[in-house]
Structure formats: structure tokens, C-alpha cells
C-alpha positions as YAML, in Angstrom:
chain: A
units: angstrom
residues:
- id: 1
  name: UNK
  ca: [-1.89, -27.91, 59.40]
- id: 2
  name: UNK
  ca: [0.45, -27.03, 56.96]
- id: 3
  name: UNK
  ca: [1.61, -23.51, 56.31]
- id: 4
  name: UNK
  ca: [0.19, -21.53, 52.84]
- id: 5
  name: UNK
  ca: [3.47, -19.80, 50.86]
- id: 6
  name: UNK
  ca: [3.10, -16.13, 49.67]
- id: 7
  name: UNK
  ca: [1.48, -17.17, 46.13]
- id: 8
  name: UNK
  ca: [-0.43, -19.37, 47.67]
- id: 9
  name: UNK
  ca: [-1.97, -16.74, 50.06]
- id: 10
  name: UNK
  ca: [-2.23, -14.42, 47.46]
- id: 11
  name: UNK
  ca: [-4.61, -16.76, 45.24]
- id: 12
  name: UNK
  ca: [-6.55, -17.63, 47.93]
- id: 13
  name: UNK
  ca: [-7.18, -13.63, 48.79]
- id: 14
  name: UNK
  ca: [-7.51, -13.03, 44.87]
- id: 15
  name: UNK
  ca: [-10.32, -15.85, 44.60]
- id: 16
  name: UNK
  ca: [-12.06, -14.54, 47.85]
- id: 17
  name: UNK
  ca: [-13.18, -11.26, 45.82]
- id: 18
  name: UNK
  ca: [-16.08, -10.65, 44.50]
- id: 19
  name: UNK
  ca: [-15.72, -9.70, 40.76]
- id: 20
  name: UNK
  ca: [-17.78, -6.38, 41.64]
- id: 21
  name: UNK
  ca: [-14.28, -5.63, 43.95]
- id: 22
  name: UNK
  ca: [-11.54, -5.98, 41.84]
- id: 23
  name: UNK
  ca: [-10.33, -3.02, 40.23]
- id: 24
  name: UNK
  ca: [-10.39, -3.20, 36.34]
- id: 25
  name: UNK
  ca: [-9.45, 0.77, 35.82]
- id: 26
  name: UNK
  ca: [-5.97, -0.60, 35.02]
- id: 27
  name: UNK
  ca: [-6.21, -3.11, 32.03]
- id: 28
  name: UNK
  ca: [-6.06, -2.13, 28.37]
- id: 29
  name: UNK
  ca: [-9.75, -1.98, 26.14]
- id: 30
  name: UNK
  ca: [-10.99, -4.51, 24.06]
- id: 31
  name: UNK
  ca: [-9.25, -4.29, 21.07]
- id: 32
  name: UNK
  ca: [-11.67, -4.62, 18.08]
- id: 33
  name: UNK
  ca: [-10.82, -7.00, 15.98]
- id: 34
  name: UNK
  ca: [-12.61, -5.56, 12.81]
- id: 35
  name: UNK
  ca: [-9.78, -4.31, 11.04]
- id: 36
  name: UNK
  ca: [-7.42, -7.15, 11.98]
- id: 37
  name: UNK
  ca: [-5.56, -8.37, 9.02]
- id: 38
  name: UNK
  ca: [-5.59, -12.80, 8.78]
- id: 39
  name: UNK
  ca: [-1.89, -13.99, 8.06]
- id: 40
  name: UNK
  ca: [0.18, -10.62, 8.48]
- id: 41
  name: UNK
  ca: [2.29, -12.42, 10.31]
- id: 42
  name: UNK
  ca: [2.49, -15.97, 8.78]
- id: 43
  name: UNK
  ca: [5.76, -16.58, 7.07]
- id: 44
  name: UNK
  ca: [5.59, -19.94, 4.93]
- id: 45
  name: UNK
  ca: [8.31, -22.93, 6.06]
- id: 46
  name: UNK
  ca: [11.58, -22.12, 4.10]
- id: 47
  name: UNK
  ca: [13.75, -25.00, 3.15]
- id: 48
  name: UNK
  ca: [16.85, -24.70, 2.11]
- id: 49
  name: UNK
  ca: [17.92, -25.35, -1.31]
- id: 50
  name: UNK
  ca: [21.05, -25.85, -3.69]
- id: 51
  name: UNK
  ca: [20.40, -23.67, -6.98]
- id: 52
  name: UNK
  ca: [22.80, -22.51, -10.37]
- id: 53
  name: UNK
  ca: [21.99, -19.47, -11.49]
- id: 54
  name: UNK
  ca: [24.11, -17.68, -13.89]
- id: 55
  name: UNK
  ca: [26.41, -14.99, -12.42]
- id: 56
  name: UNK
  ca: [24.69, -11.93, -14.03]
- id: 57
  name: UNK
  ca: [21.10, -13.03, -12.59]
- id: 58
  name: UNK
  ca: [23.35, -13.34, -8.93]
- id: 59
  name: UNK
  ca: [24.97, -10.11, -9.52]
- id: 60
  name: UNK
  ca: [21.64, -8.71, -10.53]
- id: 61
  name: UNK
  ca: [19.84, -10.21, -7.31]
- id: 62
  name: UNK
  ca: [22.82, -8.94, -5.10]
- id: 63
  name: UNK
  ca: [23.31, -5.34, -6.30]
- id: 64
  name: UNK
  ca: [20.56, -3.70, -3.87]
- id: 65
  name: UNK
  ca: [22.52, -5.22, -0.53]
- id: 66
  name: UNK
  ca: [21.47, -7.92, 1.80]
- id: 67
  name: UNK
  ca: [18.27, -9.84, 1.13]
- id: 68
  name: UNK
  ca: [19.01, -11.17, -2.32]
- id: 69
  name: UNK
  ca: [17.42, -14.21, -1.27]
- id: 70
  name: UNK
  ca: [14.56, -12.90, -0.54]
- id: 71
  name: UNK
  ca: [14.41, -10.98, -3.28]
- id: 72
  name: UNK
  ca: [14.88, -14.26, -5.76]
- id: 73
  name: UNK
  ca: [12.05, -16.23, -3.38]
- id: 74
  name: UNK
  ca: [9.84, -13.08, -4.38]
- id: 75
  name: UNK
  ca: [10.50, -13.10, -7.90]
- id: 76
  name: UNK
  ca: [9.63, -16.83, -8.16]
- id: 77
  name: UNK
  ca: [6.40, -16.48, -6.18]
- id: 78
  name: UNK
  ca: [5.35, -13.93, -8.61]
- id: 79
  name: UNK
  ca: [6.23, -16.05, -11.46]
- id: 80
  name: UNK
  ca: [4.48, -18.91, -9.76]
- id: 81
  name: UNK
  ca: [1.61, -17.40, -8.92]
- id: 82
  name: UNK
  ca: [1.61, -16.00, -12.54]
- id: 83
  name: UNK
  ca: [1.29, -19.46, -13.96]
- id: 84
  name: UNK
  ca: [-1.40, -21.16, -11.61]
- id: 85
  name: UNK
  ca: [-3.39, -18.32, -12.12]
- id: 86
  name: UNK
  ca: [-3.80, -17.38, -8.47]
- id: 87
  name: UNK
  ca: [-3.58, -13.87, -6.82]
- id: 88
  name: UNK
  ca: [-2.24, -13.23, -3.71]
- id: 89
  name: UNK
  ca: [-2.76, -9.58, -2.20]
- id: 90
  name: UNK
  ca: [-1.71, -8.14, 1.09]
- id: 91
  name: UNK
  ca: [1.64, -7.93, 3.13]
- id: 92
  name: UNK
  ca: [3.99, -10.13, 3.45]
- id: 93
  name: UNK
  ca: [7.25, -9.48, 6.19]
- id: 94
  name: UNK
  ca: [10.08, -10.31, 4.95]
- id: 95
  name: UNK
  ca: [13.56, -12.10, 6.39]
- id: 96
  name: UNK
  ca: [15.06, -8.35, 6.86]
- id: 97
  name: UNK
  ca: [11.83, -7.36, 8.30]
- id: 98
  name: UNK
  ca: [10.99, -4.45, 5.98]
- id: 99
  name: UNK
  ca: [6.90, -5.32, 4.92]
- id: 100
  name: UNK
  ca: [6.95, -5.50, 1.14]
- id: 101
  name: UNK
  ca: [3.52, -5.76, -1.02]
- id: 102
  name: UNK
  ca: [3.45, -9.16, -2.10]
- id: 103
  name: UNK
  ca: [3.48, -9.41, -6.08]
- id: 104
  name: UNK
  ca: [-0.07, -9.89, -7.63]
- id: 105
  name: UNK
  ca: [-0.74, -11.63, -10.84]
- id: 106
  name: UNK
  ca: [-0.08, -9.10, -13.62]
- id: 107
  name: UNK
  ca: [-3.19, -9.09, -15.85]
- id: 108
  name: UNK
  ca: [-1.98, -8.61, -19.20]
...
């Protein structure tokens, strides 16, 4: 007969129980789900691109510190989203990990 190893003792003891045994006092509640927010954590694919912008507009995107890029990716979603006519609420987290409100559709 071969001889069990510790884990393999220990699942054999765990699957003897009967679920009226084992000790649930402590594990964490259910969390309710109700007020969960879909996509707070989704961050679209980024690809990296080559772009000429002129040195004011850089200067511009650069003057409140690190996370000019995501600063100009938030600019154009708000001018895309402007366009096609779509609105886009919530939070989005961005690269420096600050949450942000994502830019709605001005309705002018």
C-alpha cells in the first residue's frame, strides 16, 4: 500500500466532514452585488502610436506633470465621442491610477 503525503491526508480528512461540521464563522459575507459597478476596471487595449502635434498643444498637454498622454487619449475620446454622438458616463482609471470622470458628450 502506498503511503498518503500530508496534503493528501489532509483532503481526505477535509472530504470526510460533513458540511454541518465545518466551521464557516471564519469566512467573509456575501458581498451583494447590487451596487457593483460593470467595467470599473476595464481599461481598453492601447496601441502605440507615432503622432505630430505642434509644440504649443505638447507644451499645453505637458504643463500639469506626468500623464500628458493620458490626458491627450482623453481629450480625443471626448472629441470622438462628440462626433458619433455617443455618451459614455462613469469612471474610468487611468495609467497614473487617479479615477477621472470620463468626458460625456457636451449637449450644446
Amino acid at each position: 500500500m502506498r503511503k498518503l503525503t500530508k496534503e493528501q491526508k489532509r483532503d481526505a480528512a477535509i472530504a470526510a466532514k460533513k458540511d454541518a461540521d465545518i466551521d464557516f464563522s471564519g469566512i467573509r459575507p456575501v458581498v451583494d452585488w447590487d451596487v457593483a459597478e460593470v467595467g470599473k476596471f476595464f481599461r481598453p487595449a492601447k496601441k502605440p502610436v507615432t503622432i505630430r502635434l505642434d509644440a504649443d498643444v505638447i507644451e499645453w498637454l505637458r504643463a500639469d506633470g506626468p500623464g500628458y498622454q493620458t490626458k491627450a487619449n482623453l481629450l480625443l475620446r471626448h472629441a470622438m465621442l462628440h462626433f458619433t454622438g455617443e455618451k459614455q458616463t462613469g469612471r474610468i482609471k487611468t495609467a497614473r491610477g487617479s479615477a477621472k470622470p470620463r468626458m460625456q458628450r457636451s449637449k450644446v
